[in-house]
C-alpha positions as CSV (number, residue, x, y, z in Angstrom):
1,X,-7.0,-16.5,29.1
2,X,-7.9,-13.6,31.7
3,X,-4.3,-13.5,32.3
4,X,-3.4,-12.6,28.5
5,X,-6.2,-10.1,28.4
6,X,-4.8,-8.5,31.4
7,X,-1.4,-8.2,30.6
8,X,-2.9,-6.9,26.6
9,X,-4.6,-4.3,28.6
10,X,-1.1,-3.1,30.4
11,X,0.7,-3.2,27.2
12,X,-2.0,-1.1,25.6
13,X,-1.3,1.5,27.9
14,X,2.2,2.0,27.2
15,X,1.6,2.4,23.5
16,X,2.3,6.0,22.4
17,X,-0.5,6.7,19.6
18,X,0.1,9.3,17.1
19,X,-2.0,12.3,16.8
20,X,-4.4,14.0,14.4
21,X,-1.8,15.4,12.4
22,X,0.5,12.7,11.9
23,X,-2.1,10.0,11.5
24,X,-3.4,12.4,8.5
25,X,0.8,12.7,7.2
26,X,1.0,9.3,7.3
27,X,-2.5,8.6,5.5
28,X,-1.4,10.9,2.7
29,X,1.6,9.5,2.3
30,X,0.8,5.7,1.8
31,X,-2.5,7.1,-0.3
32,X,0.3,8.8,-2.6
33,X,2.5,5.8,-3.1
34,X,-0.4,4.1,-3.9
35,X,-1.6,6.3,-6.7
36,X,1.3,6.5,-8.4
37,X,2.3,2.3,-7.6
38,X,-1.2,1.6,-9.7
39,X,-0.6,4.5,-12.2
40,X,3.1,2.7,-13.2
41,X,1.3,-0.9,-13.2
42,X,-0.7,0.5,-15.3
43,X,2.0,1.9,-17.3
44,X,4.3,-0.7,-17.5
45,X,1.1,-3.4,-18.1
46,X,-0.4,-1.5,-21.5
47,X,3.5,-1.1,-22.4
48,X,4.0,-4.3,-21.7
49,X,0.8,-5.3,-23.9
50,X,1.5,-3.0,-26.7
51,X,4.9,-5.0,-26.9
52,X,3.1,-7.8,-27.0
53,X,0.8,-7.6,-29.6
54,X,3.6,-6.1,-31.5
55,X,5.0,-8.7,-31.8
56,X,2.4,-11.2,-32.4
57,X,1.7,-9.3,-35.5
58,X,4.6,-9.5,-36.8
59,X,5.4,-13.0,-36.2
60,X,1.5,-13.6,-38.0
């Protein structure tokens, strides 16, 4: 177990970590997809419902 610690630890150090300003690109980019990901479920599910009910009335 110490072992795999150990050899975590030297693999941690060879990790290049991004900076401030791509870590806050990156952030604003996923947060973006994800805004407009929900806004087109959201879309496609009343859509998707309108066509539904649509149809149910007419078949009633």
């Amino acid at each position: 177990m110490i072992k795999f610690f150990s050899e975590s630890l030297r693999e941690l150090r060879h990790v290049v970590w991004p900076t401030y300003t791509e870590t806050r690109k990156y952030f604003l980019i996923v947060l973006t997809v994800l805004v407009l990901f929900g806004v087109y479920l959201f879309v496609a599910s009343s859509l998707f419902s309108e066509i539904i009910f649509s149809v149910k009335d007419i078949v009633s």
